[in-house]
Structures are given as structure tokens and as C-alpha cells.
VONU-473024 format. One record per residue (C-alpha): x, y, z. Coordinates in steps of 0.5 Angstrom, whole numbers, plus 2048, in hexadecimal, padded with zeros to 3 digits. Layout:
XYZ...
// end
This chain:
93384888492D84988792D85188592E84E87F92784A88092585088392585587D92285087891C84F87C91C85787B91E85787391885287391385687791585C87391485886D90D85586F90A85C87190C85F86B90985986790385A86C90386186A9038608628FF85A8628F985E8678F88648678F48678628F786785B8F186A8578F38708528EC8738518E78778548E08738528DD86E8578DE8688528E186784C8E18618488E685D8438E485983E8E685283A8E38518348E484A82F8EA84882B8EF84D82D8F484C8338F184D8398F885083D8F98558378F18588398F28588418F985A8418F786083C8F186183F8F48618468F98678448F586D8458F186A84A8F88688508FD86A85290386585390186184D90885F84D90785B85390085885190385684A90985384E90484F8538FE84C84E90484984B9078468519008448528FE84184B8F884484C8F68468448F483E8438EE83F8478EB8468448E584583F8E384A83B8DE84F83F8DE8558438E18568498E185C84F8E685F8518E48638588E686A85A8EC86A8608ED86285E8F385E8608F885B85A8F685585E8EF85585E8EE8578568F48518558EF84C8598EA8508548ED84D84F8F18468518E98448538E684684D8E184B8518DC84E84C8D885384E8D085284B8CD8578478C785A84C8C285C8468BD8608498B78618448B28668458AE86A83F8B18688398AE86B8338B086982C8B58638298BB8688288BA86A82F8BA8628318C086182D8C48678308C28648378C485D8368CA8608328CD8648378CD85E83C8CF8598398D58568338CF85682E8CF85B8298C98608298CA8618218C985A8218C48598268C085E8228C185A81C8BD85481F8B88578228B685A81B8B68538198AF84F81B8B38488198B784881E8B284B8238AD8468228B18408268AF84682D8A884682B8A884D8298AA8518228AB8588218A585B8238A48588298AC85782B8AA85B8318A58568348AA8518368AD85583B8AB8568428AE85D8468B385A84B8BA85A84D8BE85384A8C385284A8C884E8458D084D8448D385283E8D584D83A8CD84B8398CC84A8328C584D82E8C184682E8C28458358C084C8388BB84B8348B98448368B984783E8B384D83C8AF8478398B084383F8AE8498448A984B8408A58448408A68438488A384A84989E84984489C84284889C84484E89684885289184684E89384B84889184684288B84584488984B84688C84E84088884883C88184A84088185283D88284E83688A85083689184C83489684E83889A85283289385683189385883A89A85A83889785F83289386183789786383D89D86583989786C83789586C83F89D86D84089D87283C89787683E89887684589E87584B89887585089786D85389186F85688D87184F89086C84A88A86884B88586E84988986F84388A86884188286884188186D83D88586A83788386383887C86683887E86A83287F86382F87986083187586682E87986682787C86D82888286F82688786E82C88987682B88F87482F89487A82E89B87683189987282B89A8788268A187982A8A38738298A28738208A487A81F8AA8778248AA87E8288AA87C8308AB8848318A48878308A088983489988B83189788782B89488B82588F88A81F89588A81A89988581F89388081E89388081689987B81789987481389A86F81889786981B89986C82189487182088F87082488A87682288A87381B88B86B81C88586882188886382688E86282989586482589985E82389F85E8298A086182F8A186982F8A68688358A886283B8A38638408A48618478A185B84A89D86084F89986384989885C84689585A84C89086184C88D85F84588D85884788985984D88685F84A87F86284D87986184887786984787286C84387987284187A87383987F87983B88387C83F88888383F88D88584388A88A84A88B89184989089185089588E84D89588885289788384C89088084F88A88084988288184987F87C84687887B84287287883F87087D83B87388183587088783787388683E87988583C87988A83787889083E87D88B84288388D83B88189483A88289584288889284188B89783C88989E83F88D89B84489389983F89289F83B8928A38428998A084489D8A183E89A8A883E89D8A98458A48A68438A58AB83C8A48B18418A88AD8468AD8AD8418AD8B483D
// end
């Protein structure tokens, strides 16, 4: 009898350790740090998880087996889902029992068009970005933001957000509206704004240019002089990002007389004052810069012939003028040293 006992408690030992084995040891199928699994609205959620599942487990049989052991499929709602490399069935099980969606971290930098926008938020969450797009072309729907679809770009301030998959348009939406108005209420921001004779939207403007000018913090404040200057005096901003920006050609390097005949009011050589929507997002440190932009007498500036990506700044055409012609000896001498280097 006792033998008997004896051998059962074995069987049951050597039971429980493979159960172990299975249950604990890693169970992932796939050499990515993270995968993800998906649950959309109005289809079977174990018929998503378990096809899903099949390329990304090993040992599918013995999940399938004890998810329907355990009821878990009543407590998944559509979302996303992370499943981890070298994780157990027993983790990616409770994953699912738990209802444990992983967030959308959406890190926003630089965004520099609506379709670019789109795209984004296309990528990061169950929105469509097709249908993304459609909205953001239509200024009905825009206005409930505050915005239309010039200035789409001004509700959102760069940061990292995060939200869950499943988050609809509205409410993405809803949440760059409500940081944008903390951001703007906070640090003295509208008032400044409202002693140099700006609106926020027209500070945006501003900044979005200076973030395309320069990635040099410390002289975003002399640029952001020159056109607010510019303004003050009726010239013509002369801002090149802005003629990138209507011809849609981020690539170019130099602007050419031929590139500023384009017919865009985001043609800042031939439309005086600023263009009707922000050219890009810019950061809340460039917001900030021409914000608290120092008072200068500087009407131009030029990229300096070190190629340091600092500028030479002026008061005077004629100053700028030997300041621009240094510039291009330089340049012209780089790109002939890179054709010989080349031959």
C-alpha cells in the first residue's frame, strides 16, 4: 500500500513538473523584443487571439486548452495586447483573464503635414488613417477643437502621450486640445503672447518657421527677432521653410528663384505677414524662444561659412549681403572638393 502511495505521489511530482515546465517556461515563437495582438469590435474575440496567437506560440494546444478551462475569453474587450519575448503560456494566459492592454506610447516630435499626422495616428491606433485624413480636410469637424485645417497643427504640442489602441478620433483629438490649453495657460505664455500683439495660433506660426530654420536652441531667440521684426516693419517674412512647405519638398536644400514663383499663401517671399497654418509642430522650447525673444535691431540672417549650422546675423542689407556671399564661396568651394572626391 505504502509503495503504492509512494509511486503516486511520484506520478503526481512528475505531473506537476511538466506542468511547470509548460506552463513557465518560455513559450514565444518569434525573435522581436515585443509583438502585439489585436482585438477589434464586432468579431469573436477567441477566434482573433487564437489565430493570432498561432504564429507567435509554441504549444498553442495547451493555451487553447487552459483559456477554456478558465473562462477567460468573457473578460477581453477589444484592444491591443503585448505579448513579450521569452514569456510564459502562464503569463500571456493571465494577460488575457486580466484584460491587460498594453497603452499606445505616442511619441510626437516634428510633424509636418496632415497626412503625415494621419499616418501617425494611423499607425498607433485602430483609426483608419485614410479616415483620419478625410476629417482633417473637413473644417466642420475641426471646429469643435478650436482649429480648421490650416491650422490642424497648432493643437498639438510635441510630447510623449499616451492612450489605449482602441481610442477613437474625437477623443485623441480632445486630449491635444486639453494639453495644449494647460501648456498655454501655464508659465505666463498668454500673456506674454498678448504683450508682443500675438494670439497663441499666431506664436505657433511663428515658432513652427524658427523650427525649421534652426536646431540650435540657443539662437532660436535672434531668429525668431528677425521675422517678428520683419512683421513690425511690413516686409515680407522671406522665410524659406515656408516655400518647402507650399511646394511640399521637405528635401531641398537651396531655394532657387524659380522655386519662389510658387502660388501659395504659404509664400512668404510673395504674401506679407505670416502664412495661414504652422509649417510644422514645433517644440515647446522654440515656442518658448520667441516668446521671450530678445528686442534686436536684426532684419536678416545667413547660415555662417563653417558650417557649424550657427547664422550670422544683420541690421543692414548690405551687411547681410557680404555675410550671404561669404557663405556661398564656401559652399560652391564644398561641393567642388566633393565632385573631385568623387571623379
Amino acid at each position: 500500500m505504502k509503495k503504492k502511495i509512494t509511486y503516486l505521489l511520484v506520478f503526481l511530482l512528475i505531473i506537476a513538473v511538466v506542468a511547470a515546465f509548460i506552463m513557465l517556461t518560455p513559450a514565444t515563437d518569434f525573435n522581436a523584443k515585443t509583438k502585439y495582438v489585436y482585438v477589434t469590435p464586432g468579431t469573436d474575440a477567441k477566434q482573433q487571439v487564437l489565430s493570432q496567437l498561432d504564429t507567435l506560440i509554441s504549444r498553442t494546444g495547451v493555451f487553447t486548452f487552459t483559456a477554456n478551462t478558465m473562462g477567460i475569453w468573457k473578460n477581453i474587450t477589444p484592444g491591443r495586447f503585448e505579448i513579450k519575448k521569452g514569456e510564459s503560456l502562464l503569463g500571456i494566459i493571465r494577460t488575457f483573464q486580466k484584460n491587460r492592454q498594453a497603452e499606445v506610447v505616442l511619441n510626437i516630435g516634428r510633424v509636418r503635414t496632415k497626412e503625415s499626422l494621419a499616418r501617425l495616428i494611423g499607425k498607433n491606433f485602430s483609426i483608419d488613417s485614410a479616415a483620419a485624413i478625410r476629417e482633417f480636410n473637413d473644417s466642420v469637424y475641426l471646429q469643435k477643437f478650436g482649429v480648421d485645417t490650416n491650422t490642424l497643427l497648432s493643437l498639438i504640442i510635441p510630447k510623449t502621450y499616451t492612450f489605449q489602441w482602441q481610442t477613437p478620433l474625437d477623443s485623441v483629438l480632445s486630449r491635444f486640445k486639453t494639453e495644449k490649453d494647460s501648456f498655454w495657460h501655464a508659465d505666463e505664455r498668454m500673456q506674454k503672447a498678448t504683450s508682443m500683439g500675438f494670439s497663441p495660433l499666431q506664436v505657433c506660426i511663428l515658432a513652427s518657421i524658427v523650427e525649421e530654420e534652426t536646431n540650435k536652441d540657443d539662437e532660436k531667440g535672434n531668429i525668431a527677432s528677425v521675422y517678428i521684426n520683419r512683421l513690425n516693419t511690413k516686409m515680407a517674412l522671406g522665410a524659406d521653410p515656408t516655400i518647402k512647405f507650399a511646394l511640399k519638398d521637405f528635401s531641398l536644400k537651396r531655394i532657387l528663384y524659380n522655386h519662389l514663383t510658387v502660388n501659395s499663401p504659404y509664400n512668404t517671399y510673395k504674401y506679407k505677414g505670416l502664412p495661414p497654418g504652422p509649417i510644422c509642430t514645433p517644440s515647446h522650447t522654440t515656442i518658448d524662444a520667441v516668446l521671450n525673444a530678445p528686442a534686436t535691431g536684426y532684419l536678416f540672417f545667413v547660415a555662417k561659412s563653417d558650417f557649424s549650422g550657427y547664422h550670422h546675423f544683420s541690421t543692414t542689407f548690405a551687411e547681410h549681403e557680404q555675410y550671404a556671399k561669404e557663405y556661398q564661396r564656401a559652399l560652391d568651394e564644398l561641393m567642388q572638393k566633393k565632385q573631385e572626391e568623387n571623379k
